[in-house]
N, C-alpha and C positions, 0 to 999 in steps of 0.2 A: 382544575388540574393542579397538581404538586408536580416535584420532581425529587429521584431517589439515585443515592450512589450506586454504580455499578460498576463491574469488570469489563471491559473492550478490549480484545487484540493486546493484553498484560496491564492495560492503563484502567485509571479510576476515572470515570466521566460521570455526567450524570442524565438518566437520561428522565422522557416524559413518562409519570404517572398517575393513578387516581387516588384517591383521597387514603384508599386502602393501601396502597404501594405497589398495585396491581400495574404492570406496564400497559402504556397507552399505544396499543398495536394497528397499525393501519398499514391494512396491504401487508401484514408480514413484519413492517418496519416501523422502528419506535425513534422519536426526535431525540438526540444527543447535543450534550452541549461536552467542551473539553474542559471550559472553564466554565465559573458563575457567572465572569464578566464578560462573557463571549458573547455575540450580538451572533457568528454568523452558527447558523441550525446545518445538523447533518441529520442524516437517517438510517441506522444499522438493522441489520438482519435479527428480528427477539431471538433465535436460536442462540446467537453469539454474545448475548449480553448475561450476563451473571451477577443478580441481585447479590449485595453485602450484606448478612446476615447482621441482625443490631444497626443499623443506619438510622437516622430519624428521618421522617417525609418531612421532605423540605416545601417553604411555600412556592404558592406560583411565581412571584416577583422575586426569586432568589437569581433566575436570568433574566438578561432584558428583552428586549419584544424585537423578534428578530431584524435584522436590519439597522437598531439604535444606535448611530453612532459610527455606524461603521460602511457609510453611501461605498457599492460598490462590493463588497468583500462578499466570502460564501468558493462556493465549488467552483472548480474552472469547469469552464463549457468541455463537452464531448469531442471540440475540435484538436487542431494539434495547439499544444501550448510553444512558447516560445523558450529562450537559454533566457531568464530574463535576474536572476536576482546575483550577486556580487560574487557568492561562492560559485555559483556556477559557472561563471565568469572564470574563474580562478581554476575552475577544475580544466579549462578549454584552454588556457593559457599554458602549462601546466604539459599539455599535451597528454592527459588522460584518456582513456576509455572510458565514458561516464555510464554509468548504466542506474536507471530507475525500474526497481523491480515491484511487485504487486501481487497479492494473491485474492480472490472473493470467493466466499461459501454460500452458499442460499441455503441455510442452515446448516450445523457443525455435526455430525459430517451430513452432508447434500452437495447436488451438483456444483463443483469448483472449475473456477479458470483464472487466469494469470495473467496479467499487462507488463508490461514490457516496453521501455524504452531508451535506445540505445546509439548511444552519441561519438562517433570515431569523428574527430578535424572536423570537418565541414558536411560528414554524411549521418545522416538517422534513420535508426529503423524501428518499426513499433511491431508488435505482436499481442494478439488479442486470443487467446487458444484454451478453447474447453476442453478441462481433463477428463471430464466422467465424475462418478462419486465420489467425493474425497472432503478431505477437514481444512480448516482454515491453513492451522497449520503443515500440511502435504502444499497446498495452492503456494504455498511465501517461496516455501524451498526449491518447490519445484521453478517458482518463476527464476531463482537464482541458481540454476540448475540448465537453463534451458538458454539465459542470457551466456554462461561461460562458455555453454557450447557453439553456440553462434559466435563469440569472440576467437574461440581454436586460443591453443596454447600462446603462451606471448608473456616477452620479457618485460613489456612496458606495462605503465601502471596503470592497473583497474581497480579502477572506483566505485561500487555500488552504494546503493542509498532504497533501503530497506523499512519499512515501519512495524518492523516484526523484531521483537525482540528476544523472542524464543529461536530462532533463525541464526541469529547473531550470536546467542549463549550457546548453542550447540556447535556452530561452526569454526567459531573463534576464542571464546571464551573459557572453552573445556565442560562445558555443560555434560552431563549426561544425557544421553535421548533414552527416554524409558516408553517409547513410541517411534514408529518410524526410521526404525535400524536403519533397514539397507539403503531408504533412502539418503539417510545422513552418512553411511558409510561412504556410500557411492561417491558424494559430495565432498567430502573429506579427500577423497584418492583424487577426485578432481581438481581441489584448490591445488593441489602439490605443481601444478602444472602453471601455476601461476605466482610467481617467487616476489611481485609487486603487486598485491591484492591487499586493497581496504574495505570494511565493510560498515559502514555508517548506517548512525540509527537517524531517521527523520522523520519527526511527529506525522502521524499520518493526518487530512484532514485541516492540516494548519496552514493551505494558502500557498504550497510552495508547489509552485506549474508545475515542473515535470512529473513529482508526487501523484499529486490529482490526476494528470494524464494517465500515469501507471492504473490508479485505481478506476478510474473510467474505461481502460481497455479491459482490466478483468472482472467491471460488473459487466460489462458489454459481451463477454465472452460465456459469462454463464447465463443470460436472456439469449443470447444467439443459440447456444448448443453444435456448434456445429464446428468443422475440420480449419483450420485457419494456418494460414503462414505468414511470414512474417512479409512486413510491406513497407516499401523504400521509401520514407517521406520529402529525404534530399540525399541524391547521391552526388561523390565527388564531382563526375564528368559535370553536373548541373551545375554546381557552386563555383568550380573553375569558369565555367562559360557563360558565366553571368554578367 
């Protein structure tokens, strides 16, 4: 086995191939590493990965053997993750709306859905919701689309945390959408309604809980296929009466 640079979600990773440069597909899904030095292994959709044209095949020991180094690390489980690392901390302090959005393709475009997870004081709510057919890119948008609507208008500040960075260049940045008008238009006339709105870029993939949750609810939404709403994991009256 080697491995070969590729395209993910705007980022260069690199993922598992054969001697040819042929990607090593199993199930659909090919091993990705983010770094060479990365010990913990992921697995993306071949649809979504895009070979770099001129790359050399790198050897097999160019990553190390999954797990090396690194007891513990890898995906967070399917369960609920926790507020656990220091920024997050800070966004709760802060008195934020946090929101962790997600989008997953079973190939670009194929069946899409969105995770969602969304942090007001001391309540959360997660959402796992299959769109129908659509591209990676519709899944990002729409999840941050779908989270502002569940917050409703509001002068306090919201927070997203996003691993799309096409998402971010069209919303915030001035990007052109040369795909996906109305939705981005739509989105556009929406942010107006939100005058303390930031939208943060975070590695997808790299370990950070509520991330991983987000991405666990919307691979979970495109294997379900089905009608979903959103689901109260702690609401206030709970956390007051504890």
């Amino acid at each position: 086995m080697a491995w070969r640079k590729v395209r993910f979600k705007g980022e260069t990773v690199l993922a598992r191939c054969n001697d040819r440069g042929e990607l090593a597909a199993q199930g659909g899904r090919v091993e990705i590493r983010y770094r060479p030095e990365d010990s913990r292994a992921y697995r993306a959709g071949v649809r979504n990965l895009e070979p770099i044209a001129a790359e050399p095949i790198l050897a097999d020991d160019t990553c190390p053997p999954v797990g090396a180094g690194s007891a513990g690390a890898g995906r967070a489980s399917h369960g609920s993750a926790r507020i656990g690392s220091a920024a997050e901390h800070a966004d709760a302090a802060e008195g934020a709306v946090i929101v962790y959005a997600d989008g997953a393709c079973s190939g670009n475009p194929g069946p899409a859905g969105v995770g969602i997870v969304l942090i007001d004081g001391p309540s959360r709510r997660e959402l796992s919701q299959y769109l129908g057919e659509g591209t990676n890119n519709i899944a990002e948008l729409t999840a941050i689309e779908l989270a502002l609507l569940a917050i409703g208008p509001t002068a306090r500040l919201v927070r997203i945390h996003t691993d799309s960075q096409y998402a971010i260049g069209v919303l915030s940045k001035g990007w052109k959408a040369k795909a996906n008008v109305e939705l981005v238009a739509r989105l556009r006339t929406l942010l107006v309604q939100f005058p303390h709105i930031e939208l943060r870029y975070v590695r997808g993939h790299s370990g950070v809980p509520l991330n991983e949750r987000a991405d666990a609810l919307a691979v979970e939404a495109v294997a379900r296929r089905a009608p979903a709403d959103w689901i109260w994991v702690s609401k206030p009256s709970e956390s007051s009466n504890a």
